[in-house]
C-alpha positions in Angstrom: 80.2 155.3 99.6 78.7 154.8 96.0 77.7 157.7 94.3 74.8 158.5 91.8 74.6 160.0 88.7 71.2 162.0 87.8 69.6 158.8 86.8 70.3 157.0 90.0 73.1 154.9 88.5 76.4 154.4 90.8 78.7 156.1 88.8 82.8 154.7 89.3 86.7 155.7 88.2 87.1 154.6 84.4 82.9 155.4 83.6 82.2 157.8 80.5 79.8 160.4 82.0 78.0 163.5 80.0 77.1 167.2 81.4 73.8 168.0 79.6 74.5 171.6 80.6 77.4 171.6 77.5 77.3 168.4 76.4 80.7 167.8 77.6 81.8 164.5 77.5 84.5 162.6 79.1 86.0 159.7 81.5 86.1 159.7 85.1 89.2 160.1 86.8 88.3 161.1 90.4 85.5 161.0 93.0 85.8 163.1 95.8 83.8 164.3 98.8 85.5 166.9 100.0 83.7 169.6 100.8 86.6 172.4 100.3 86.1 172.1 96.4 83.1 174.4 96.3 83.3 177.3 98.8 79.6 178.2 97.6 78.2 175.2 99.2 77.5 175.5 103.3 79.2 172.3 104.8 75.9 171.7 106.0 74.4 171.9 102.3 77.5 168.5 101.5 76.4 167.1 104.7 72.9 166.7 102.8 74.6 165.9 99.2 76.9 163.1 101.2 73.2 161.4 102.5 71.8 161.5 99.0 75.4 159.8 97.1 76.9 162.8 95.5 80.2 163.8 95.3 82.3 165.6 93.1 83.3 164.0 89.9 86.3 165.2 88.2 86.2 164.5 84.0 89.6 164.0 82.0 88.6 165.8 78.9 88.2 169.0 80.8 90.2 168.3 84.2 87.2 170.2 85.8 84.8 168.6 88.9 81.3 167.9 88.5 78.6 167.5 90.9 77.5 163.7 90.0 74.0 164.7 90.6 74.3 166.7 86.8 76.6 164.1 84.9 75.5 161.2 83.2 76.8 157.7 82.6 77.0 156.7 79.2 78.8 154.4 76.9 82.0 155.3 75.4 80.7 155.3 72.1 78.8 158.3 72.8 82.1 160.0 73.8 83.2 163.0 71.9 86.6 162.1 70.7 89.1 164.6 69.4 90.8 163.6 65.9 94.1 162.9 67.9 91.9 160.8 70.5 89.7 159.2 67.7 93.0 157.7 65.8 94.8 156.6 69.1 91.7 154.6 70.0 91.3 153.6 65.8 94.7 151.9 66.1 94.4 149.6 69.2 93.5 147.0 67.0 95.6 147.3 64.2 99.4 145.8 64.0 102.7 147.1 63.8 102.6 147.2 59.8 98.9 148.9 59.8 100.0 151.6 62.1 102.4 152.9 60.0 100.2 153.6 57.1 97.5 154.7 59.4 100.2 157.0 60.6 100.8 158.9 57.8 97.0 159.0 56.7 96.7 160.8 60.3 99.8 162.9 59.3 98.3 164.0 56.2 94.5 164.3 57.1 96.3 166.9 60.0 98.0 168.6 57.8 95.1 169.1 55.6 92.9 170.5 58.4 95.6 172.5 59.6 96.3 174.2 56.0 92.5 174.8 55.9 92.3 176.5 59.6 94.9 178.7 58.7 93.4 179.7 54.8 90.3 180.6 57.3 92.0 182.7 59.7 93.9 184.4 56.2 90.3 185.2 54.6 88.9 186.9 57.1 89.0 190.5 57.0 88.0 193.2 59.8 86.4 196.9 58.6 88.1 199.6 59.5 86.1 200.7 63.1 87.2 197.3 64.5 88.4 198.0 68.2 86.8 201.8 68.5 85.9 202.9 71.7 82.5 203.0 72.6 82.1 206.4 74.2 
């Protein structure tokens, strides 16, 4: 059975899809039909989803399923990468030696954002009614 993404396009394992509810984006890893996923839909209700090519999609990036009728196929460009992500996919094309130095300019960038998350989390400060009961 091929199944369709909002556009109409036949969406596949390995596509890039978005949710325009959250903009989540993420890879394909699974399409399924089963109708046991969703208790809120009647088996009746699938029965009709099944006829019109959609199934359940389930998305690496947050290991959650999808009804392919709300996702959309798009190119991985358009992906939202995390940093560890973004350099793993920077450093396909680069050799042995390159890696290396790209390695410790990852190290060091981490490090940097780290050291800035946790100056963050020191500056903030929380008055003194913080946690009251409201009653």
């Amino acid at each position: 059975m091929e199944v369709i993404d909002r556009l109409g396009n036949i969406i596949k394992n390995g596509d890039y899809v978005r949710y325009d509810e959250t903009g989540t984006t993420g890879k394909v890893i699974e399409i399924n039909n089963d109708v046991s996923l969703n208790n809120n839909y009647k088996t009746k209700d699938f029965e009709e989803f099944i006829d019109l090519n959609i199934a359940w999609i389930k998305v690496d990036s947050t290991n959650l399923y999808y009804l392919s009728n709300v996702l959309e196929i798009i190119d991985k460009s358009n992906v939202k990468l995390s940093k560890f992500d973004q350099y793993n996919s920077s450093n396909e094309t680069f050799n042995d030696n390159n890696n290396e130095n790209n390695s410790d300019d990852f190290k060091e960038d981490m490090v940097e954002e780290l050291k800035n998350q946790l100056e963050d989390l020191e500056n903030i400060e929380l008055s003194s009614n913080v946690g009251e009961g409201g009653g």
